[in-house]
C-alpha positions in Angstrom: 99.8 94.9 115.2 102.0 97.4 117.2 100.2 99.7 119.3 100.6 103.9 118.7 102.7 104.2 122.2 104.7 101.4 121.6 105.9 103.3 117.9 105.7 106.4 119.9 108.3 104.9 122.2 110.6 103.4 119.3 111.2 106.8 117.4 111.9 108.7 120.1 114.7 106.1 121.5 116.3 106.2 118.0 116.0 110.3 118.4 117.0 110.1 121.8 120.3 107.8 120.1 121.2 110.6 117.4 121.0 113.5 119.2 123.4 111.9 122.0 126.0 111.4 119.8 125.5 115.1 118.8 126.1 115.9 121.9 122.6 117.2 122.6 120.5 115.8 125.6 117.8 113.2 124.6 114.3 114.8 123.8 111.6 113.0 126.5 108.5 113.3 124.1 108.2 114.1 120.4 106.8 117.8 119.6 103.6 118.5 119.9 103.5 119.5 116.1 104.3 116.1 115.0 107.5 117.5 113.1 110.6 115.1 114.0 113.7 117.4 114.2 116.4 117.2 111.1 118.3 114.2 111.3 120.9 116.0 108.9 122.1 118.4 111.9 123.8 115.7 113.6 127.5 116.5 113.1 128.5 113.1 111.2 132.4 113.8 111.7 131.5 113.2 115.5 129.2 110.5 115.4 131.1 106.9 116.1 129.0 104.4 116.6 131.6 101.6 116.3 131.0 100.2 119.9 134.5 99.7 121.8 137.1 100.5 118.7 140.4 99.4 119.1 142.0 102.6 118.6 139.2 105.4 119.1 142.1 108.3 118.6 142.7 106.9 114.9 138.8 106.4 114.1 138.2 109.6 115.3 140.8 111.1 113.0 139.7 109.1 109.9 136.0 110.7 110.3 137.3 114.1 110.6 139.8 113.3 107.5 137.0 112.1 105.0 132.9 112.7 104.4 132.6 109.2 104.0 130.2 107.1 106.3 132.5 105.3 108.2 132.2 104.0 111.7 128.4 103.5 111.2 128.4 100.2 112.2 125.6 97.4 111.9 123.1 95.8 113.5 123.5 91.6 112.3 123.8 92.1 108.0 121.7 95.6 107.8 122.3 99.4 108.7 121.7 101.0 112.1 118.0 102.3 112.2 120.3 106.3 112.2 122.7 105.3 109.9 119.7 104.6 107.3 117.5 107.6 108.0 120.8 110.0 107.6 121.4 108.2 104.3 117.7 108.4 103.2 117.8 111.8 104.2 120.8 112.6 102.3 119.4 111.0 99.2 116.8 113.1 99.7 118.2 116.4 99.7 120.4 115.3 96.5 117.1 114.6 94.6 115.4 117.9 95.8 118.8 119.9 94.5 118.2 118.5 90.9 114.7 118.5 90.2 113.6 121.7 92.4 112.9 124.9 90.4 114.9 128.0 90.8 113.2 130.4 93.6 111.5 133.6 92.0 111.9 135.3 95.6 115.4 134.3 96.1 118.7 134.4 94.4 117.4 135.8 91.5 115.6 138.6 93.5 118.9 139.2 95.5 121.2 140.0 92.6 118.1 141.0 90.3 119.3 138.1 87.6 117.5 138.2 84.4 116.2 134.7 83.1 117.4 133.8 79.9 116.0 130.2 79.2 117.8 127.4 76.8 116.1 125.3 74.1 114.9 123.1 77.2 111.1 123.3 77.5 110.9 122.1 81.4 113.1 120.7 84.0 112.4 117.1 82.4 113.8 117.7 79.0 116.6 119.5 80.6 117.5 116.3 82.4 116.7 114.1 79.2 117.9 115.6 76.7 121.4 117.8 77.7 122.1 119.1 74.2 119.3 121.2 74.5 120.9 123.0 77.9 123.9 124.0 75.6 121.8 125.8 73.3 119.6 129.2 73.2 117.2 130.5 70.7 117.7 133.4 68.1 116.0 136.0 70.3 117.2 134.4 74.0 121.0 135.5 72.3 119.5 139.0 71.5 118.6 139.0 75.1 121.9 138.1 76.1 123.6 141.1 74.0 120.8 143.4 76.0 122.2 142.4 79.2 125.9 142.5 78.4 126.4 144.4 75.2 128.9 143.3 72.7 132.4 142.3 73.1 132.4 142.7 77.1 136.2 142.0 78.4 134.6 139.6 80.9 131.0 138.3 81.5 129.8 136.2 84.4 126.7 134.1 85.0 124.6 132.0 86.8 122.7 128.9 85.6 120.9 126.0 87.7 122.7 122.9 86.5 122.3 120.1 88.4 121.8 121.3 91.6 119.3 124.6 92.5 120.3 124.4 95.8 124.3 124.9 94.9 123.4 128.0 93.1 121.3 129.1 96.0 123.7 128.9 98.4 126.7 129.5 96.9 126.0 131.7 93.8 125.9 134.9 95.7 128.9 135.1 97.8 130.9 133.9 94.7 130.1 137.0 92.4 130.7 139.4 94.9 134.3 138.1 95.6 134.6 137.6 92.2 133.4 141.7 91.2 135.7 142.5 94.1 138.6 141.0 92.5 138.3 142.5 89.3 137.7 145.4 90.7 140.7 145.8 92.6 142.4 144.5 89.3 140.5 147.4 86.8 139.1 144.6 85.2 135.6 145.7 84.7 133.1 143.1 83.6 129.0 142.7 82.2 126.2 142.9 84.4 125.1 139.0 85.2 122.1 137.2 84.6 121.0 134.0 85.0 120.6 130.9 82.5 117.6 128.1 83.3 117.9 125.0 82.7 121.9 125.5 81.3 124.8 123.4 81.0 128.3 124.1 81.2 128.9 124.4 77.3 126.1 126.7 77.4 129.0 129.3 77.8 130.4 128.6 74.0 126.9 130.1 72.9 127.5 132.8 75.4 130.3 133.9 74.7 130.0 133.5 70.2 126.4 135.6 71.5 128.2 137.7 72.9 132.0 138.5 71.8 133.2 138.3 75.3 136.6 137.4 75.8 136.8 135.4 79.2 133.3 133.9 80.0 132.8 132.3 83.4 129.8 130.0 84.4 128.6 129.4 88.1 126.9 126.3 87.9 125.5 123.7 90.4 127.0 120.5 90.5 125.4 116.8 90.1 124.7 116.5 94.1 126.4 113.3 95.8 125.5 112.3 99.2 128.4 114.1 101.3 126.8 117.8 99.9 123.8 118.9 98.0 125.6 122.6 97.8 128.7 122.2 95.8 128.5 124.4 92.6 131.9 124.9 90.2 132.9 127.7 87.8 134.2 127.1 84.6 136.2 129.7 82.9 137.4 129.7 79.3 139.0 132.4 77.3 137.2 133.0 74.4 134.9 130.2 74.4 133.1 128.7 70.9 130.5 126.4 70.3 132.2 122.8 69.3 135.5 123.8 71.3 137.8 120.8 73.5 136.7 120.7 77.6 140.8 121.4 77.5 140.1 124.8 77.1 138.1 125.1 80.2 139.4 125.8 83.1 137.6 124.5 86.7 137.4 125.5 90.1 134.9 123.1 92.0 133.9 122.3 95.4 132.7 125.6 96.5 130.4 124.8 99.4 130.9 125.8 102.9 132.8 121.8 103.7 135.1 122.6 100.9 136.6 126.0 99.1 134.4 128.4 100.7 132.3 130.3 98.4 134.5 133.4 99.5 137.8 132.4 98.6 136.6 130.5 95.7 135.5 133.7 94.4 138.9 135.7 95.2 140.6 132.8 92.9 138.4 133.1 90.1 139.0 136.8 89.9 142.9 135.9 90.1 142.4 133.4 87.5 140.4 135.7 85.0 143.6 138.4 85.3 145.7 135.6 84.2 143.4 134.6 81.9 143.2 138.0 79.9 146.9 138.8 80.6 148.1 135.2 79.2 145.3 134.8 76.5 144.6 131.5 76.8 142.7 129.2 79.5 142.2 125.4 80.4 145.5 123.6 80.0 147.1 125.8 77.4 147.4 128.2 81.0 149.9 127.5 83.9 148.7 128.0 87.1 
């Protein structure tokens, strides 16, 4: 049996490892608290572990170039001990991004989003049965038409998706650009709200609900291991129940690695004008 210290010593030379390569000075002794510090805020684009590369110029470039875990290297047929914990870490976050619950005391109490629910009872039908996140009852619709009115020109909102923490993160920063935009365009648009437990086609009920002639959704997306905060909005010009994904159009990555939530939102807004101007949306509109 290995003895407390000898663990003791074991973890913190794999710590000591990681946070070298961060380009942070190894920690002596583990905290007094007993917390281990976040494995995920080691910078992976600067982490080579590839001992003695042949070219370290052109490794160093690929890792900037892609998320992907190259350069991790091995130890005999397994994973370095640092390379697993960042991928089990990783893994991690991506579950916690699906099945977590949206925060009562967050987004929706920043932009004061209504909750309008789908036919999905809980977070387990919602992930079982996805028909049910396209669809609302009689008098969720009604409270859909409370929020927006009839026949808004354009209506926005937010739903969970696959990922809580994308919507979280990114959901905010999005809108605002996005109410800029329009605004600067005289485009004026509903109040949002937010949809639990929604799909993407939960906009074709939306906007039939509704009348609204360009609906856009910000929606989390299924979480991979590069990002568990990469949400997408899809826009559609008068949107029905039953219509082609054609009709959609997408704007995806927005995360703070990829379109920044920002700029993602500035496009959307440019994207909406075009949308009501031309009339049409997915790939029946040139970009």
């Amino acid at each position: 049996m290995i003895a407390e210290a000898d663990i003791k010593k074991i973890v913190e030379q794999v710590l000591g490892e990681v946070t070298n390569h961060a380009g942070a000075s190894a920690p002596k002794v583990l905290p007094d608290d007993g917390c281990l510090p976040d494995i995920t805020r080691a910078d992976t684009e600067n982490l080579v572990s590839v001992p003695n590369p042949a070219n370290p110029g052109v490794l160093a470039e690929m890792k900037k170039a892609t998320p992907a875990r190259i350069g991790v290297w091995r130890a005999g047929p397994k994973y370095r001990t640092k390379t697993l914990l960042r991928f089990r870490a990783d893994h991690a976050a991506a579950m916690d991004a699906v099945f977590s619950e949206m925060s009562e005391d967050g987004l929706l109490k920043r932009m004061n989003l209504k909750v309008i629910q789908t036919l999905c009872a809980d977070k387990d039908s919602f992930l079982t049965c996805p028909d049910l996140g396209r669809q609302f009852s009689d008098e969720a619709k009604a409270e859909i038409r409370e929020i927006t009115g009839t026949n808004p020109r354009v209506l926005i909102y937010v739903t969970d998706g696959l990922s809580t923490t994308a919507v979280e993160t990114c959901a905010e920063d999005t809108y605002k650009a996005i109410a800029q935009g329009l605004d600067h365009r005289g485009i004026k648009s509903a109040p949002p709200f937010f949809v639990k437990y929604g799909r993407v086609p939960s906009q074709d009920a939306v906007g039939e609900a509704t009348g609204a002639e360009v609906v856009a959704t910000l929606i989390g997306e299924r979480p991979g291991l590069v990002t568990a905060e990469s949400m997408s909005a899809y826009i559609s010009y008068k949107p029905a129940v039953g219509m082609p994904e054609a009709r959609r159009t997408v704007v995806s990555n927005i995360h703070r690695g990829g379109t920044s939530p920002v700029e993602a939102g500035a496009y959307i807004a440019e994207i909406i004008g075009l949308m009501l101007e031309k009339r049409a949306s997915g790939l029946e509109l040139k970009l």
